[in-house]
C-alpha positions, 0 to 999 in steps of 0.5 A: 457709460459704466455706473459706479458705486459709492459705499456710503459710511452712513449705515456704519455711523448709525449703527456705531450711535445706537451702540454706543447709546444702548451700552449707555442705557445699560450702564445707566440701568445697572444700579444695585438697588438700596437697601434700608438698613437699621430702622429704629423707631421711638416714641416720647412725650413731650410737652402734652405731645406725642413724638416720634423719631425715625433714625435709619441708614441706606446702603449707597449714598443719597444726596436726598430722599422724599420720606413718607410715613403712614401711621396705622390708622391709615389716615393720618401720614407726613411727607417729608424730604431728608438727607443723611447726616455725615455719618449717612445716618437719616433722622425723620422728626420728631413727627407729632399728631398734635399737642394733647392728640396720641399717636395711633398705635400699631403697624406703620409705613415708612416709604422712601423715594429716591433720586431715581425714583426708586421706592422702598417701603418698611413696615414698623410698629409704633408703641405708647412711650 
C-alpha cells in the first residue's frame, strides 16, 4: 500500500508570525531618540525663599515625563511629573529648599524619563538671584 504524503502549511504559518512580529520590533524600536532642547534656568527670591524655575522643550512630542532635578549639593533633589504646555514648552517649579534656606549653588541635574523609558540628563548651574 504506497504511503502518501501531506505537505503541511504549518511550517509556512509559523514562519509568516515570526516575521511579521520581528518587522514589528523593528519598527517599534526605530525611534529617533529626544533631544532636550533650550534649558533655560533662573533663580528668584520670593517671600524669604529661593525659587527656581526650569523652562525647556523636547524634540518629539511627549504626553508626559518624570523629571529629576539634583542640585550641587548632591543631597538634596525634587521629582516631579511635567507635560508641555501647548506650545511644547515644559516649565518645572518654582523648585524651593524651603523658606529662609538658600539654594546650593553650583552645577546641577536635570533627568527626564520618558514614556518609553528613555533618560536624558542636562547639566545646569544655578547662580544667587
Amino acid at each position: 500500500m504506497p504511503i502518501r504524503s501531506v505537505r503541511s502549511s504549518a511550517p509556512a504559518r509559523s514562519f509568516a508570525v515570526l516575521l511579521l512580529i520581528l518587522i514589528a520590533l523593528a519598527v517599534s524600536c526605530t525611534r529617533e531618540d529626544a533631544l532636550l532642547l533650550n534649558l533655560k534656568s533662573s533663580t528668584s527670591l520670593e517671600a524669604e525663599r529661593e525659587l527656581l524655575t526650569l523652562t525647556f522643550s523636547l524634540s518629539q512630542k511627549e504626553e508626559s515625563i518624570q523629571v529629576t532635578v539634583e542640585a550641587s549639593d548632591r543631597h538634596s533633589s525634587w521629582v516631579v511629573s511635567a507635560s508641555p504646555a501647548k506650545g511644547g514648552l515644559y516649565t518645572i517649579g518654582p523648585l524651593t529648599m524651603g523658606q529662609g534656606v538658600e539654594l546650593p549653588e553650583g552645577e546641577y541635574l536635570l533627568t527626564l524619563m520618558l514614556d518609553d523609558g528613555q533618560l536624558i540628563e542636562e547639566h545646569f548651574t544655578v547662580r544667587r538671584p
